[in-house]
C-alpha positions in Angstrom: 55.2 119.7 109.1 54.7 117.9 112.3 56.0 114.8 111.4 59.2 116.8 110.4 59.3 118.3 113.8 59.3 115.4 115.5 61.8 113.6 113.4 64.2 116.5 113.7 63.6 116.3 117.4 64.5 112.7 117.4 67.3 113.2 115.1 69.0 115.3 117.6 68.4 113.8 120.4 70.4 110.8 118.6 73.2 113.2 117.5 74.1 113.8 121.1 74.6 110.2 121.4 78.7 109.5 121.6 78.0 105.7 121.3 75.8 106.3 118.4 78.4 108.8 116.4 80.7 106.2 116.7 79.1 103.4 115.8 77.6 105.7 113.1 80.3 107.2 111.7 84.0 106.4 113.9 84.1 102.3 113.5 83.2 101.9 110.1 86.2 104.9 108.9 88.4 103.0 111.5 88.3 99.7 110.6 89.2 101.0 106.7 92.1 103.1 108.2 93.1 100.9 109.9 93.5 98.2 106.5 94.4 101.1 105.0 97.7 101.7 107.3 98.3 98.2 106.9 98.4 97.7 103.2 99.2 102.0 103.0 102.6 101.8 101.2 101.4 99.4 98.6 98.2 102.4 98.1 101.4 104.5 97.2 102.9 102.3 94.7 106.3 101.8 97.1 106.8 98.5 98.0 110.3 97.8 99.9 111.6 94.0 100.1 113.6 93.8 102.9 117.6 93.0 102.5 118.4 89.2 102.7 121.8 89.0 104.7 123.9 86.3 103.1 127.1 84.8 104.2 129.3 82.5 102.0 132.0 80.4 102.6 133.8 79.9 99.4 135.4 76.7 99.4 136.2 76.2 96.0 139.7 75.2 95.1 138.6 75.2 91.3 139.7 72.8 88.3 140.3 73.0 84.9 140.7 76.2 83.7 137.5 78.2 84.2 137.7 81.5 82.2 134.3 83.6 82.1 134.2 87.1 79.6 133.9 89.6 82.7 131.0 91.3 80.1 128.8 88.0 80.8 128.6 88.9 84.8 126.9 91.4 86.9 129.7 94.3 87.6 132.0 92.9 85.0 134.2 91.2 87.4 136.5 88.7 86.7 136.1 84.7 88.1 138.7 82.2 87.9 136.4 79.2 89.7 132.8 78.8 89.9 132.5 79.7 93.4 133.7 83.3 92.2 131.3 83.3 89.7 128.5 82.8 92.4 129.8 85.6 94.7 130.3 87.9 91.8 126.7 87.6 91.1 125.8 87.8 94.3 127.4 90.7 95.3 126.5 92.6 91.9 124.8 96.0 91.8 121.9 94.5 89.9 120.7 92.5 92.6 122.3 94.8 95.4 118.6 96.1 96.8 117.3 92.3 97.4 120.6 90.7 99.2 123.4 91.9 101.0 126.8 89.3 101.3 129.5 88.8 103.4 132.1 86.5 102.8 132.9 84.0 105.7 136.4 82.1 106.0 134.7 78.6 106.9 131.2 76.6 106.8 131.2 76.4 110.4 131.9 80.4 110.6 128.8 80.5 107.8 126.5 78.0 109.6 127.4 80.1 113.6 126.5 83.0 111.6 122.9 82.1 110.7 122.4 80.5 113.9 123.5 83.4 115.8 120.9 85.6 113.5 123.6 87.8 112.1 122.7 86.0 109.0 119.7 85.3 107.1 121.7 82.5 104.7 124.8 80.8 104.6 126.0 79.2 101.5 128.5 76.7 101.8 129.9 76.0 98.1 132.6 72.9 98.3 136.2 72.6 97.2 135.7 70.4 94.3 132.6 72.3 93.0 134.5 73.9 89.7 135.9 70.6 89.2 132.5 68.5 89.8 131.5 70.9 87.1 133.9 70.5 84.8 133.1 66.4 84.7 130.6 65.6 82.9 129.9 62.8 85.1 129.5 65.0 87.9 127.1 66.4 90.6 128.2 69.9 91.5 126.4 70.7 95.2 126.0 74.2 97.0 125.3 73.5 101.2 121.7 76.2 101.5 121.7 76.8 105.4 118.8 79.2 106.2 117.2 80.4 109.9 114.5 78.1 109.8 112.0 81.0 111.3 112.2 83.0 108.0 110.5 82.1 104.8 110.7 85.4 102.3 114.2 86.1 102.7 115.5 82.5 102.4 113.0 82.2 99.2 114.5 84.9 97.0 118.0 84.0 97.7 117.2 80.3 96.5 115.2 81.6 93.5 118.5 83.2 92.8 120.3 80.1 93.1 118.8 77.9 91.2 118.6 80.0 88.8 122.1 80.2 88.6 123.1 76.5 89.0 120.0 76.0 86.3 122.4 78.0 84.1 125.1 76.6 84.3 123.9 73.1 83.8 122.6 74.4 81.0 125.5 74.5 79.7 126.8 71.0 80.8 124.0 70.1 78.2 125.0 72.1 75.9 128.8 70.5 75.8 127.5 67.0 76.1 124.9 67.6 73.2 128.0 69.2 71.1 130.5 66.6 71.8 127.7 63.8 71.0 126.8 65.8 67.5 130.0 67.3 66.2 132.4 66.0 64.4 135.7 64.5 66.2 137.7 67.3 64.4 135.4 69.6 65.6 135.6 69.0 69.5 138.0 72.2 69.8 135.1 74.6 69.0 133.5 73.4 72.3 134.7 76.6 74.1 133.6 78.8 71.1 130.1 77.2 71.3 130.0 77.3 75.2 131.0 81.6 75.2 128.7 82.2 72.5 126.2 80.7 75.2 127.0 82.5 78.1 127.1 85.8 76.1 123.4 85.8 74.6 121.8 83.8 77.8 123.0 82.7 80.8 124.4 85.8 82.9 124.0 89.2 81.0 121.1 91.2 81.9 120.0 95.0 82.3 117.6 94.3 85.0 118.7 90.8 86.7 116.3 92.1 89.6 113.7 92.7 87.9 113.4 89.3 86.3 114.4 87.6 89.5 111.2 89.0 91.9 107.9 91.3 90.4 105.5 92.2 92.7 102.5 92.2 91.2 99.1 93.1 93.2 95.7 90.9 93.1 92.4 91.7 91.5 88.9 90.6 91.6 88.4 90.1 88.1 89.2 91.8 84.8 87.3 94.6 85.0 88.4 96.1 88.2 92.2 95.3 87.1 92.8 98.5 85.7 91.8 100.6 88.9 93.8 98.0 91.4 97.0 97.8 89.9 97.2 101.5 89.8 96.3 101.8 93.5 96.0 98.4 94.8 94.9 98.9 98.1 91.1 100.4 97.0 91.0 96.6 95.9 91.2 95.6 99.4 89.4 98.7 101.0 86.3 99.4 99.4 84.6 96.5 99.7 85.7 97.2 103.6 83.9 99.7 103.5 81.5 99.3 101.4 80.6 96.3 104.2 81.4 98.1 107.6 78.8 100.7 106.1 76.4 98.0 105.4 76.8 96.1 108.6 76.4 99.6 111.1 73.4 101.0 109.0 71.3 98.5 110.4 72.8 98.9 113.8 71.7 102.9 113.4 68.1 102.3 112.0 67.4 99.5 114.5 69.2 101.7 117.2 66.9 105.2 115.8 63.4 102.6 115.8 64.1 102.0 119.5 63.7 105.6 120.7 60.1 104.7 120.6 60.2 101.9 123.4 62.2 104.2 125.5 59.8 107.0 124.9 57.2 104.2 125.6 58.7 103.7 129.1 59.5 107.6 130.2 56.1 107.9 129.1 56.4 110.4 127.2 55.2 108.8 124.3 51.2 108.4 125.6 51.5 111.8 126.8 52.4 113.1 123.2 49.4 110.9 122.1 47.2 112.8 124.3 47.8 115.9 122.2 46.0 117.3 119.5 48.4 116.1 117.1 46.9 113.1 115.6 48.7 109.3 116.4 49.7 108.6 112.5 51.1 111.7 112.8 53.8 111.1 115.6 54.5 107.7 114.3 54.8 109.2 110.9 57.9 111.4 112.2 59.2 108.6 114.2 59.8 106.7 111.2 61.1 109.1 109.6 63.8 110.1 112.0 64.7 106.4 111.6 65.0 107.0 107.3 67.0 110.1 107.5 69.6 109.1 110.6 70.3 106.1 108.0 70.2 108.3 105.1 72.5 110.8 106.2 74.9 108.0 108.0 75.5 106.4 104.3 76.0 109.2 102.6 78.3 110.5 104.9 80.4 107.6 104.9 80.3 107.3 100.9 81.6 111.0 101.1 84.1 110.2 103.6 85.0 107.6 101.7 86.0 109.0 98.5 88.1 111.8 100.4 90.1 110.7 102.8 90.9 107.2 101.4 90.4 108.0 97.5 87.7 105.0 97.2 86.2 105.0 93.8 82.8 103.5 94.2 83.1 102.8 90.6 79.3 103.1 88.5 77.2 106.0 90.1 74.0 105.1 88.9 74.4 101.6 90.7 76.1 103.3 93.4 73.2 105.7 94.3 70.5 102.8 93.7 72.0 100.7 96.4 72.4 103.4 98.5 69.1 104.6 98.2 68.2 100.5 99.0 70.5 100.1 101.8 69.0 103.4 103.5 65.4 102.2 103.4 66.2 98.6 103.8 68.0 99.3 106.7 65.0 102.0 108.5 62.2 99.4 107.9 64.7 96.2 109.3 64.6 98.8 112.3 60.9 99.3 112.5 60.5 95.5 111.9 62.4 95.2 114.7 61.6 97.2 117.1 57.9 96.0 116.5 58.8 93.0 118.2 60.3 94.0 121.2 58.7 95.0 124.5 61.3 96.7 126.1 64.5 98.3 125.3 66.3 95.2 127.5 65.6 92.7 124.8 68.0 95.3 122.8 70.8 93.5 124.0 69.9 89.9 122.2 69.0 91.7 119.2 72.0 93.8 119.0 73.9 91.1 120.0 72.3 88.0 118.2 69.8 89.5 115.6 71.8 92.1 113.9 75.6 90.7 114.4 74.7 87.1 112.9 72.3 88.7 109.7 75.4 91.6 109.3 78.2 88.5 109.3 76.3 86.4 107.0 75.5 89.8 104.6 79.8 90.4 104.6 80.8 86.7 103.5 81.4 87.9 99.9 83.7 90.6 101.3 85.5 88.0 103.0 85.5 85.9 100.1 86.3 88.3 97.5 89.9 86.7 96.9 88.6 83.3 97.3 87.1 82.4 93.5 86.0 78.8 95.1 84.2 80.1 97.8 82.7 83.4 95.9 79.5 81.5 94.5 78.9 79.5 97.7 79.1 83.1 99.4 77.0 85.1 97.1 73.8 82.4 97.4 74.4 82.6 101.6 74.5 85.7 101.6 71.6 86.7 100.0 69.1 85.1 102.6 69.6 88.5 104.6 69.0 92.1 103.2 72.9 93.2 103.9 73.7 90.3 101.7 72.0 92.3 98.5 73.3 95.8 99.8 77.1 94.5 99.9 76.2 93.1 96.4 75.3 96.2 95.1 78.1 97.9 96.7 80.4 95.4 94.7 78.6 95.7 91.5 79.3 99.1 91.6 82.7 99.0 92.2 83.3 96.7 89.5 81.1 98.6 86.9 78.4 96.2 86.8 75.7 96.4 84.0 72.9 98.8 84.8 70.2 95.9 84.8 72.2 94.0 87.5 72.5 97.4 89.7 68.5 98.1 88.9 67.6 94.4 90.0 69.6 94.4 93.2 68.3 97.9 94.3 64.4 96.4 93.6 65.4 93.4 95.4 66.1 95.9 98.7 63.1 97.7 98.2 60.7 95.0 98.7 63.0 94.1 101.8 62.0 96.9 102.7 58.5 97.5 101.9 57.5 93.8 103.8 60.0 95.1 106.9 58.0 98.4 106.7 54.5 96.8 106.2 54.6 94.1 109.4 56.6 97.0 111.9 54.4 99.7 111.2 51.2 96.8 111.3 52.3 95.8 115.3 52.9 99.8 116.1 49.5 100.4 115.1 48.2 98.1 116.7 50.1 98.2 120.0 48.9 101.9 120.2 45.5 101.4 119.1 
């Protein structure tokens, strides 16, 4: 029971710590929040795609006669030249939420607009352009002047256009195969052929928008589909953290372990030795402390996790084996520690060096998750540090991973721990001795 004392005293001691809540508890749930603000309105399913402002200078003087059913374009309105065409698709309702259009008198009151930003995207369609349509032998051109600072914006409105323009060529080809196949007495069912065309492919569509852009979000791999594309942002924020808890429970066990050296120099630490309480005893509840601050920092955070971002850790049995790892893993990386330093100034390089270099090197495959060619190369550097296995278990997990992989991950941390454990509480003894 004294050992129990003793850790509960050190326990509290480290609870009254601000720095130590924080980077206990505050960081890790910060950092997530703050991804978690960032990518928030995709977590919620809404994803709004900015208006692109348009601004067209129709030109075209048109050509032959150019009749189109009004049922073939968006809004059922009626285009004499192909320019009208363009800017009756443009302006439809179907595509209403992605661009907004304004018509401009010239290409130089098109091209002032976009360089003055009150435009996103001029486009300049020529006189002749019905009637370089119309001729077979010709090259119908659309002028695409964009702000050069935008990428997005500009993007969508040229997916737009060339689809468009692809369409219509389409039907050049169409006319040209006809004329070339058909029969001389034939050649007046050319404009039969061509509406049949246009009425069961080229412009008629229920949902122009939704061919014309879907968002779609990533996932790691097949099995964690399902769970990120119906909230894609516990894609991106679990592994988060998952990591930020890996990366501070070594910072709290070797921060816990340290309350020994600065016992050691208020000397309060030989006095308790000169009590009747016996010296395995004291250390006994020193490492212990160091256990349960860990312990109660991960499950915390695995709590806070699931309730106030929704996290689904994904296989519990895996979950709470890694867990269990990461918690005793992380205490005896703190004894190990700790063992090795004389004074609580060398804290500083091993805060700064020691734990910050092993905790980076144990999150590559959190920084690589999206990366496929740099996962495997990740994984193997990873795994030369104990937070390497811990963030592995936390992914395999997450992911559903086999029992037998979670069971082997979870031994793997245990004998980190029990060699960590061995050497620290080896030098204690024998500094105390």
């Amino acid at each position: 029971m004294k050992a129990f004392d003793i850790a509960a005293k050190d326990m509290l001691r480290s609870f009254r710590s601000i720095s130590g809540i924080a980077f206990m508890f505050l960081i890790p749930l910060m950092v997530t929040g703050m991804f978690y603000l960032m990518f928030g309105r995709i977590a919620s399913g809404e994803f709004d795609m900015p208006r692109t402002s348009v601004v067209i200078a129709n030109l075209d003087e048109g050509g032959p006669k150019f009749q189109v059913d009004t049922d073939n374009v968006p809004g059922g309105e009626t285009a004499d030249t192909m320019g009208e065409l363009l800017v009756g698709i443009l302006r439809s309702d179907e595509v209403g939420d992605l661009v907004e259009v304004t018509l401009a008198k010239s290409a130089e009151a098109a091209r002032q607009a976009v360089d003055s930003q009150t435009a996103q995207v001029a486009l300049i369609i020529p006189p002749d352009f019905s009637e370089q349509y119309a001729d077979p032998d010709g090259k119908a051109q659309i002028e695409f002047y964009q702000d050069p600072t935008l990428t997005i914006g500009p993007a969508i409105v040229r997916s737009m256009l060339n689809r468009f323009t692809d369409g219509m060529a389409s039907v050049k080809i169409l006319v040209d195969v006809f004329i070339d196949e058909a029969d001389p007495a034939d050649y007046g069912m050319a404009a039969s052929v061509v509406q049949q065309y246009l009425d069961s492919s080229l412009v008629q569509s229920e949902d122009l928008e939704g061919e014309l852009l879907e968002v779609k979000p990533p996932s790691t791999d097949a099995q964690s589909d399902e769970r990120a594309t119906a909230n894609p942002i516990l894609a991106v924020i679990t592994p988060i953290l998952g990591g930020m808890m890996t990366f501070y429970a070594f910072y709290t066990g070797t921060s816990t372990a340290q309350s020994i050296l600065r016992e050691e120099e208020e000397r309060t630490l030989p006095r308790l030795f000169t009590t009747p309480t016996p010296q395995s005893t004291i250390l006994t509840g020193k490492f212990l402390a160091v256990f349960l601050m860990v312990g109660v920092q991960v499950t915390t955070l695995l709590i806070a996790g699931k309730l106030i971002f929704g996290i689904r850790w994904g296989s519990l049995p895996v979950l709470a084996m890694t867990a269990a790892g990461l918690t005793v893993s992380a205490a005896s990386f703190g004894v190990f520690v700790c063992s090795f330093m004389k004074s609580q100034k060398q804290g500083g390089a091993v805060f700064g060096g020691v734990l910050t270099l092993s905790g980076m090197l144990g999150m590559i495959p959190v920084f690589a998750l999206n990366s496929p060619s740099a996962a495997a190369m990740a994984d193997s550097v990873s795994l030369l540090v104990p937070q390497g296995w811990a963030v592995r278990g936390i992914l395999q997990a997450m992911n559903e991973a086999p029992l037998v992989d979670g069971i082997l991950t979870a031994g793997i941390l245990f004998a980190w721990a029990a060699a960590f454990f061995a050497v620290g509480v080896w030098r204690f003894n024998r500094r105390y001795v």
